[in-house]
N, C-alpha and C positions, 0 to 999 in steps of 0.2 A: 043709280047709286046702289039700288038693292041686287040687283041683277049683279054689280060687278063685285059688291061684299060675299054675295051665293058664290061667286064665280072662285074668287079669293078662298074663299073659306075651304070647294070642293078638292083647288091643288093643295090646300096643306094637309088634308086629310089621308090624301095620297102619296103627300110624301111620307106623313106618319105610319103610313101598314106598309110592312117589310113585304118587299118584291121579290118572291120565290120560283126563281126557273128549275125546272129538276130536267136532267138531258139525263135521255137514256141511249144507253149502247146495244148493239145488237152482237151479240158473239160470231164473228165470222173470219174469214180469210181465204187467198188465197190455196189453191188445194193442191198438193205435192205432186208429183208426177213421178220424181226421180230417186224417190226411197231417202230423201229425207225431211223431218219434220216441215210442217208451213209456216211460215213467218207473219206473227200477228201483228207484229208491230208493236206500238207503245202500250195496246192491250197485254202484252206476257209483262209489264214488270209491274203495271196495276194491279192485276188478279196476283200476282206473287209479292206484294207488298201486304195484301191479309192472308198469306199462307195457301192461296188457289192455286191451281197448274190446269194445265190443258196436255200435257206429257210428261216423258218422265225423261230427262236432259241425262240422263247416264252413259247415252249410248247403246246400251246391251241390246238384245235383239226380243225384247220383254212388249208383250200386248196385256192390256185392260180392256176385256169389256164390261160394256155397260149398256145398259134398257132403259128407257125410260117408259112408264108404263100408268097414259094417262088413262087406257080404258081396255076393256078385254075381248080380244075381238077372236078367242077360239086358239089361239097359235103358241101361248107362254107355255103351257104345261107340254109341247114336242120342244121349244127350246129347252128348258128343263133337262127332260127325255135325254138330249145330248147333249148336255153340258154335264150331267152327272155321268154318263158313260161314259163319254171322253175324260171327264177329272178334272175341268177346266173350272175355274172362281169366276164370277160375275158379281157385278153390281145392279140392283132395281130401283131404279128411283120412282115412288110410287105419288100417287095424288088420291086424296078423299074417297076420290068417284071408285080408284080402281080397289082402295081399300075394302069398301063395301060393298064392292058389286061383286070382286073375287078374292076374300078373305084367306079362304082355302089352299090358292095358290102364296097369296102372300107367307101364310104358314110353314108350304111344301120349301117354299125359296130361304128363310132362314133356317128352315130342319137339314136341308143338303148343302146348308155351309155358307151362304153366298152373303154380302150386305145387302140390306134395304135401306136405299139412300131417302133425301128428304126431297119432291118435288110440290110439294106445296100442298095445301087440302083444296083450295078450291081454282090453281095455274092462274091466279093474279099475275100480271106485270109487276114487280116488285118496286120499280120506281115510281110508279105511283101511290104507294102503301109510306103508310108514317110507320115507325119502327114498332109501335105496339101491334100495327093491323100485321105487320111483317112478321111477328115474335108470336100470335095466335095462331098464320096458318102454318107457321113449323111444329110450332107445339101440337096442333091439334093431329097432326099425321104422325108424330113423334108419339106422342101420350095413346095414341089407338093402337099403332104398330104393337109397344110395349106390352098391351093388354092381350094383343093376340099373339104374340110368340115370345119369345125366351132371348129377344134383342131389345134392351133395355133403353138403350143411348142410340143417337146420332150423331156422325159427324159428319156426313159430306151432304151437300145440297148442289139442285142442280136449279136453276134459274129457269122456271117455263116461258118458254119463249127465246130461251137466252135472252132474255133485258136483262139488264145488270149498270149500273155507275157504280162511282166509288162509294158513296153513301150507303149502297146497300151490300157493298164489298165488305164494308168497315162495319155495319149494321150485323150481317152475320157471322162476320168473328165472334165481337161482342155477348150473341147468342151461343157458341161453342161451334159456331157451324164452318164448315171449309169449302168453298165453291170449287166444286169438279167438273171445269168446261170436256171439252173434249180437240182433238186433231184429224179425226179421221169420223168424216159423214157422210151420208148423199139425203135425197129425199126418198124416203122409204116409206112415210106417216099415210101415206095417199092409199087408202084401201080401196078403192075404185080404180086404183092407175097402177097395180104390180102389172112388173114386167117378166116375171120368170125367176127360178133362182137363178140363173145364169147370169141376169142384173145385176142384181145383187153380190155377190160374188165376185165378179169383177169389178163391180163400181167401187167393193174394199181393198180388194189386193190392188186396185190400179194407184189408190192412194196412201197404201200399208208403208212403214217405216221403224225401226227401231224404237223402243218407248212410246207406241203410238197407247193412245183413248182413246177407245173406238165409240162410239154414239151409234146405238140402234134401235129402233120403235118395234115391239115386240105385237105389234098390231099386225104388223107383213108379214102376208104367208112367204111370202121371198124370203125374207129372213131367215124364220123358221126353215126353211128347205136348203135352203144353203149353208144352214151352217157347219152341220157335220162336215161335208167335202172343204169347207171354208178353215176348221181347224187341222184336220189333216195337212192340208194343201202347206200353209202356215209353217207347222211343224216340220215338214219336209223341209223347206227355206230354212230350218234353222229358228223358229221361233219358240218362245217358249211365253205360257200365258200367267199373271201374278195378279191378286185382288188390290183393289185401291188402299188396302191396310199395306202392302208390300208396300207401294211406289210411295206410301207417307212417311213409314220405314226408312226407305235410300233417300228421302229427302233432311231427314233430320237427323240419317246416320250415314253418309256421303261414302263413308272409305267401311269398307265390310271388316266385320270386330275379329279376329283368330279364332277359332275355337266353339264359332257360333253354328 
């Protein structure tokens, strides 16, 4: 009788505590081939219901880069080097580690124009974060950013890992924050496994597109080496490169103003 009162008593307990699945997403897709954007599926009308994009749906012949730069491995300050010669805008989505570890550079990247996005202070999985653990580590790369240069605010975040559900879609609105997935990647991150800038370079333009977000880990000397020949190349096809302030621009002002 006691065993089956124990018994009784342990299911009501369980029904009384709320059963919480959190599913998380991993940002991905199919990769373009034929010069135009990839098809995410029911991922593009999620991420664009809290104001995200992964491109820019205009059409134009318009590129975004963007870094993510979880640590420094010797190669940002030659990207730099040629994006300031060139005249090209970038985005850095930076994290704790790389805050601290290269201050300097994070300073040189807003002194020569470009954003510093939010990738988290310490690249948690976001879906596993309750919204205050999620709202400290934007603040805390937000509030030190501020303190070392002359960019006060944030608005774009990039999800480490790419995890992301809706929960933390809706979560970082809420924060003022805007998820900047991307359309155009390969795996670059592997410092042990460059293949050449010639990898690199082709593994972009074989998946380049009008309105593309390009995603790059400024860890690869690949990167770094390719890029010069990479924005040339680009601009001969007819491209032309805008910061992620431009493409938030055409998204909230669709038809361009007279006069502007």
């Amino acid at each position: 009788m006691q065993r089956r009162l124990f018994t009784l008593f342990i299911a009501f307990t369980l029904l009384m505590v709320p059963i919480t699945t959190v599913f998380a997403e991993g940002w991905g897709y199919k990769k373009s081939k034929d010069g135009k954007a990839p098809d995410v599926g029911s991922y593009g009308p999620l991420i664009e219901k809290y104001d995200g994009f992964y491109v820019d749906h205009s059409d134009e012949k318009m590129i975004y880069l963007t870094f993510d730069n979880g640590y420094e491995q010797g190669h940002t300050a030659k990207v730099l080097d040629v994006l300031k010669e060139q005249q090209v805008p970038a985005t850095f989505f930076v994290t704790g580690h790389y805050i601290n570890s290269a201050p300097e550079l994070v300073q040189r990247m807003a002194n020569e124009g470009h954003i510093i996005g939010n990738h988290s202070w310490n690249h948690p999985d976001f879906t596993q974060l309750s919204k205050q653990e999620m709202k400290k580590e934007l603040s805390k790369v937000e509030e030190t950013v501020s303190e070392l240069t002359k960019q006060d605010t944030m608005t774009y975040v990039r999800p480490p890992k790419g995890k992301f559900n809706e929960q933390t879609l809706k979560w970082a609105r809420e924060l003022g924050y805007i998820h900047a997935f991307w359309s155009v990647a390969f795996v670059d991150w592997e410092t042990n496994k460059q293949k050449g800038w010639e990898y690199a370079y082709q593994s972009i333009l074989g998946q380049i597109h009008p309105g593309a977000v390009v995603l790059l880990h400024t860890v690869s000397k690949d990167n770094a080496d390719a890029l010069n020949e990479l924005i040339i190349q680009l601009r001969k096809r007819g491209y032309h490169f805008g910061s992620l302030n431009d493409l938030m621009m055409k998204k909230l002002l669709p038809f361009p103003i007279i006069g502007l």
